[in-house]
C-alpha distance (Angstrom), angle and dihedral (degrees) to the residues before:
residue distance angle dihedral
X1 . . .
X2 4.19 . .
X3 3.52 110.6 .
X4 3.65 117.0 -102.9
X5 4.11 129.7 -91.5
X6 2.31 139.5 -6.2
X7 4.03 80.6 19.3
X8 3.85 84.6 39.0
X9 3.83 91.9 72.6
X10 3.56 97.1 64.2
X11 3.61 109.6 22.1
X12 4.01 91.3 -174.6
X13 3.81 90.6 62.2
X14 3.79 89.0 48.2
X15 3.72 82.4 62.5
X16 3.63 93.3 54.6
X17 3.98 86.3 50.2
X18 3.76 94.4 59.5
X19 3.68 88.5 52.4
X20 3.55 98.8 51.1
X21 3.74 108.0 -110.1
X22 4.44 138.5 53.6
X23 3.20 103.1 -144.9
X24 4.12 127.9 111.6
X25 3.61 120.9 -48.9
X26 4.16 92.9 46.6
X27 3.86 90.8 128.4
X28 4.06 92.8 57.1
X29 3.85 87.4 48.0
X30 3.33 85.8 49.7
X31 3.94 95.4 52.9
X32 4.35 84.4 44.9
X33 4.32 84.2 59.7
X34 3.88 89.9 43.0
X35 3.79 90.8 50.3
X36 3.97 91.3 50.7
X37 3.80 88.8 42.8
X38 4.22 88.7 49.1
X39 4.11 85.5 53.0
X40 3.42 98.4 38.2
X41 3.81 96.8 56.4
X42 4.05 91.6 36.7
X43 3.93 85.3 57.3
X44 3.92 91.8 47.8
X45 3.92 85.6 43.8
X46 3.74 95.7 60.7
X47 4.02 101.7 33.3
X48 3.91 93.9 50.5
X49 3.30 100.0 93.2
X50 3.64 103.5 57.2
X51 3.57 92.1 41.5
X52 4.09 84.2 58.0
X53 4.01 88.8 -129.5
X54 3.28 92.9 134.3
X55 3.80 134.7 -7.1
X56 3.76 144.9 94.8
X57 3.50 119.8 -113.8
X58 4.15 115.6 -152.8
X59 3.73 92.3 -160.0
X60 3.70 94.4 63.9
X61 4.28 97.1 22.0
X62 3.76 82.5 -135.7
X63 4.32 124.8 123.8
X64 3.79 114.3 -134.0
X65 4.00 107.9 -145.9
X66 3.82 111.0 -177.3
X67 3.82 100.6 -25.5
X68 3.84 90.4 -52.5
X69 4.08 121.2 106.3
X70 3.80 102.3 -114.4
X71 4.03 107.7 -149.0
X72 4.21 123.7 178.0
X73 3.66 78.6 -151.8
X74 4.00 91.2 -118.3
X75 3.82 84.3 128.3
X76 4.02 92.3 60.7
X77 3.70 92.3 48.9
X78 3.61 91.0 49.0
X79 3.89 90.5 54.9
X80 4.03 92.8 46.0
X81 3.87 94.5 -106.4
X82 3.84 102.4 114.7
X83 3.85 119.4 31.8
X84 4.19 114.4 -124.6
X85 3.81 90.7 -100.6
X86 4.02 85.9 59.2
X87 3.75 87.8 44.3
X88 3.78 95.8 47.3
X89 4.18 89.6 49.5
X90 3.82 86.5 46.8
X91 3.76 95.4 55.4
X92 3.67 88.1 42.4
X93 3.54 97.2 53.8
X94 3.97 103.2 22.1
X95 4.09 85.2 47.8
X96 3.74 119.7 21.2
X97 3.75 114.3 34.8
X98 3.83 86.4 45.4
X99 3.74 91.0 52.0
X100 3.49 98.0 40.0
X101 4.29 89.9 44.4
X102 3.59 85.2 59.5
X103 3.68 110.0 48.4
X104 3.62 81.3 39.9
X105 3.44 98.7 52.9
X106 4.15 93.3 40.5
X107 4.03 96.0 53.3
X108 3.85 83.9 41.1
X109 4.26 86.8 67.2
X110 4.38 85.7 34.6
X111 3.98 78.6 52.9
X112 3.68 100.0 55.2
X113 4.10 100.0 21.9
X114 3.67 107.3 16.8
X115 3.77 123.2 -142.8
X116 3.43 105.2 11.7
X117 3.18 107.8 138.6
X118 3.86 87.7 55.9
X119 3.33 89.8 58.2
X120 3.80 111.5 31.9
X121 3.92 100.2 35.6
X122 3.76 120.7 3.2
X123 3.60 107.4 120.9
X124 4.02 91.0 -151.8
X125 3.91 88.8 56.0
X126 3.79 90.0 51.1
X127 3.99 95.5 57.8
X128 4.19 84.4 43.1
X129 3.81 84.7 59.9
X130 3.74 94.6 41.6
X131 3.69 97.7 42.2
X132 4.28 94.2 49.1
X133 4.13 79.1 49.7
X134 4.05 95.3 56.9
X135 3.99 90.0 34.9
X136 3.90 96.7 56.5
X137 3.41 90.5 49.1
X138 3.52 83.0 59.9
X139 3.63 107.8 47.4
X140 3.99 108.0 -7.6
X141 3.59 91.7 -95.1
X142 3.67 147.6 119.5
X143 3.99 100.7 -163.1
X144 3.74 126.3 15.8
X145 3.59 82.4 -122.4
X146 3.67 103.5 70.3
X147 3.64 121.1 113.5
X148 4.45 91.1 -143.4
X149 3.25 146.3 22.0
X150 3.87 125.5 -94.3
X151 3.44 107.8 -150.6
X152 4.20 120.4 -163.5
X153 3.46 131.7 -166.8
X154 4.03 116.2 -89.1
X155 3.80 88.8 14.9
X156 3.85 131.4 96.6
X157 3.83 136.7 165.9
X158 3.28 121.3 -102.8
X159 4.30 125.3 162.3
X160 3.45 94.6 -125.5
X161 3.24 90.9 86.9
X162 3.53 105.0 55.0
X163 4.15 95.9 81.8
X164 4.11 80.6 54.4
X165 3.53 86.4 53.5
X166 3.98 100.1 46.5
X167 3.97 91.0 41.4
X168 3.61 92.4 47.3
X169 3.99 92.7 56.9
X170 3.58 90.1 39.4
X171 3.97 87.7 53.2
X172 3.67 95.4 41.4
X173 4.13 93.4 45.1
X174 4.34 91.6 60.8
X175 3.93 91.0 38.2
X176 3.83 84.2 58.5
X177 4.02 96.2 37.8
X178 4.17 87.1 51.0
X179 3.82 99.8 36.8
X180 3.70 78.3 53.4
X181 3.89 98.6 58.2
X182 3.31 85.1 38.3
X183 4.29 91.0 69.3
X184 4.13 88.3 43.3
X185 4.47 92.7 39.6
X186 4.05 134.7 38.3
X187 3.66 95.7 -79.8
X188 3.84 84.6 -143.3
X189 4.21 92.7 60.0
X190 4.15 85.2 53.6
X191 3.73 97.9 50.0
X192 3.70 94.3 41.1
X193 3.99 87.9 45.4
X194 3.75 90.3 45.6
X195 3.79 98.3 58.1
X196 3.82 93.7 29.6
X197 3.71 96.9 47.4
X198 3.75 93.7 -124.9
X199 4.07 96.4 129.4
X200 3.47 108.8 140.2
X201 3.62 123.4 -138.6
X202 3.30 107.2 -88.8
X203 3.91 90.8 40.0
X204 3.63 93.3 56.9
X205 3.99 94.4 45.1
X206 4.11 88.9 59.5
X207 3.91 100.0 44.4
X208 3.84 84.1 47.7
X209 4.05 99.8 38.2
X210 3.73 86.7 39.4
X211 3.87 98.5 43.4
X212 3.79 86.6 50.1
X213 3.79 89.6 52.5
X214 3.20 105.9 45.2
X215 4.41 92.6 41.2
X216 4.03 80.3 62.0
X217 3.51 97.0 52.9
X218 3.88 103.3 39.9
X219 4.49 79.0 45.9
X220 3.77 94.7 41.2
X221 3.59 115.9 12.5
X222 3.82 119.9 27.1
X223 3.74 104.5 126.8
X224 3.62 94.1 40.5
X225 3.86 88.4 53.7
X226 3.47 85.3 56.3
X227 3.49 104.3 41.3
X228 3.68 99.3 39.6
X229 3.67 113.3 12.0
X230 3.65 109.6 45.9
X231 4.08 115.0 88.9
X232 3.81 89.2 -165.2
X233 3.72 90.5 62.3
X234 3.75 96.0 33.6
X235 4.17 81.5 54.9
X236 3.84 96.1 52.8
X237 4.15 93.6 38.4
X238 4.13 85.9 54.3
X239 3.72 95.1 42.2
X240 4.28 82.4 46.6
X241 3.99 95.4 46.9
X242 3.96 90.1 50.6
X243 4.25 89.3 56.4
X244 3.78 105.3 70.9
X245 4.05 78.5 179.1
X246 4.03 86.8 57.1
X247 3.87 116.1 125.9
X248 3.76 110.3 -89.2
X249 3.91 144.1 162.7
X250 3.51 111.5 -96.2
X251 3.89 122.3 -160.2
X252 3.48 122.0 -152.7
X253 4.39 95.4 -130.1
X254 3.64 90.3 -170.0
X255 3.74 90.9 66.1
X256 3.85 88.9 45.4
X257 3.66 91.0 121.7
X258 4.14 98.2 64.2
X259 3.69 87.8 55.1
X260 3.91 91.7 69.9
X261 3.71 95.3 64.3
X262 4.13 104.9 29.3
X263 3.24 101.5 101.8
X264 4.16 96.4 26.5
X265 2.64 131.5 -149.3
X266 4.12 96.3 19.2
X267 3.72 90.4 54.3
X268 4.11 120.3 -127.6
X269 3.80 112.4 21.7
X270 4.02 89.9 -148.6
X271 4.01 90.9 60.0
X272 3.56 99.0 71.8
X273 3.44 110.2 38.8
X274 3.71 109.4 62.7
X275 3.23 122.3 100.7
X276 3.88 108.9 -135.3
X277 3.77 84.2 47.3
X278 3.85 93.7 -109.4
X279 3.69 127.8 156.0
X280 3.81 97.1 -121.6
X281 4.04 88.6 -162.7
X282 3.97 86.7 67.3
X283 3.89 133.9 109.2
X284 3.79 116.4 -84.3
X285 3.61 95.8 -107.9
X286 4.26 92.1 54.8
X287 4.30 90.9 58.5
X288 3.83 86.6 61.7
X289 3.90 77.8 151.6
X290 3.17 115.0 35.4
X291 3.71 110.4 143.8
X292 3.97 95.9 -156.9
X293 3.84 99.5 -123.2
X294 3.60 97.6 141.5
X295 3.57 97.9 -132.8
X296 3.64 91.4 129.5
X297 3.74 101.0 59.1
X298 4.39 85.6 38.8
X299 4.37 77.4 58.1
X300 4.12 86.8 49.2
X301 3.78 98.1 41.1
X302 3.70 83.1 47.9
X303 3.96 97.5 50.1
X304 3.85 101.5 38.3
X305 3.60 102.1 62.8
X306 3.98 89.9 73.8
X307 3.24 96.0 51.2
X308 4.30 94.3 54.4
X309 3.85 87.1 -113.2
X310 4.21 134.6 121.7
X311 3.66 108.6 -118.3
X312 4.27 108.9 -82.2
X313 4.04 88.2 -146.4
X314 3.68 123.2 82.4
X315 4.09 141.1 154.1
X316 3.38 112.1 -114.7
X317 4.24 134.7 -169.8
X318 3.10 147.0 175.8
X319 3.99 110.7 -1.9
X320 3.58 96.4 8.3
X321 3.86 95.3 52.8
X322 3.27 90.3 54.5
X323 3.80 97.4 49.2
X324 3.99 79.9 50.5
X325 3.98 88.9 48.3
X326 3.60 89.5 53.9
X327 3.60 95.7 45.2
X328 3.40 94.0 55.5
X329 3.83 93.8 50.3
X330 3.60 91.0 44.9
X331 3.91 89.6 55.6
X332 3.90 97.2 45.0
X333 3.81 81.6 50.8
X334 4.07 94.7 59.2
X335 3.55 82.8 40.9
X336 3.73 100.0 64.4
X337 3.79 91.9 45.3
């Protein structure tokens, strides 16, 4: 998350802070600390549950929350050890207010900064951004879906790729389905049963269900997922939309024209590269989605330079979104007319 003011203001320049200097190329630093941020989190993601810091085991009926047993103390009023005024404070304080601090605290950051999560940490986001890498390689493509080709510079199609591409999904779909199990089972009784062959039934059906599942949708369906069918994105975009103060990527209109030809002969630099396939030069209300990676305005930094020019993409908060906001609004208004 960029640090706040006055680093807050200018979250790209933050960047630049951590790594020592502000001058140009601050938005592809920033996209080297978002990379070790994406890995980071996908390591802590799959090594949680056998280091019990978080998960809840269905053997036991007990939640694991960093290494510690995590109890709402029902069990002790059940056994005549705490009274049920002691148990109603414990689930209040054990239960609630920690719930309730963290989805406050979470759509507090969506509030000011949008989707960050999405795009800093979420281990799902980090295999869509890995997965539209292997499958443009393959066929000059982000999504099987798309009607043409986006080419980018240094990178052309070729079909070797596409078994990378299919074994990578497949790979990535049963490391979900099992790191999954592993958060609801003893991680060690899955491993062992894995290589031993000792599944039972019902553990076998969900790595194989689930691994089928989720191979389709990292093949088939991975920006939709995001876009559409994830409630902790939907969450942040919401808490985002309802911020007209929220941090968003302004574009300098009056220098519309130099965006045409900066990355010639493809057209706008900015288009291709994001993720969600969003046109980051849009109004607010259009980039519903957008995750706040910054890989747009790393495409920009990237582009202007050749033409003589200071990049035409930057973050904006606080103040200057909402001068954007307003902008925006005032344009769609003149439009309508």
């Amino acid at each position: 998350m960029p640090p706040e003011a006055p680093a807050a203001r200018h979250p790209a320049r933050a960047a630049s802070a951590l790594a020592g200097t502000d001058s140009a190329g601050h938005a592809a630093r920033l996209q080297v600390w978002r990379q070790r941020s994406q890995i980071g989190f996908y390591l802590l993601f799959l090594s949680a549950p056998a280091l019990n810091l978080l998960r809840f085991d269905l053997y036991e009926t007990q939640l694991w929350f960093l290494g510690l047993r995590w109890s709402l103390g029902i069990d002790a009023l059940r056994l005549g050890q705490i009274t049920a005024t002691q148990a109603g404070f414990s689930v209040l304080l054990r239960g609630i207010v920690p719930a309730l601090l963290l989805a406050g605290g979470f759509l507090t950051i969506a509030y000011r900064y949008g989707r960050l999560y999405c795009g800093w940490l979420c281990p799902h986001f980090s295999m869509v951004e890995m997965l539209n890498s292997l499958l443009h390689r393959a066929c000059g493509k982000f999504s099987l879906w798309e009607i043409s080709a986006t080419p980018l510079k240094g990178r052309t199609a070729q079909a070797r790729w596409w078994p990378v591409f299919a074994l990578s999904c497949i790979l990535m779909g049963f490391v979900w389905s099992i790191t999954l199990l592993t958060y609801l089972l003893p991680p060690a009784v899955i491993w062992s049963g894995l290589l031993q062959g000792t599944l039972t039934g019902n553990q076998a059906r969900f790595i194989l269900i689930g691994g089928a599942l989720f191979s389709a949708e990292f093949a088939f369906a991975r920006h939709f997922f995001c876009r559409f069918g994830c409630a902790v994105g939907l969450f942040q975009s919401l808490a985002w939309m309802a911020n007209p103060r929220a941090m968003v990527v302004a574009f300098s209109r009056e220098r519309a024209r130099e965006c045409r030809s900066c990355d010639a002969p493809r057209g706008s630099a900015c288009d291709s590269v994001c993720p969600m396939r969003l046109n980051p030069r849009n109004i607010k209300r259009m980039m519903f989605s957008c995750v706040q990676c910054g890989q747009c305005l790393d495409a920009c930094e990237s582009s202007q330079p050749s033409m003589a020019a200071h990049p035409n993409l930057e973050w904006k908060v606080g103040e200057g979104a909402l001068r954007e906001t307003l902008r925006q609004r005032q344009r769609e208004l003149q439009e309508r007319r």
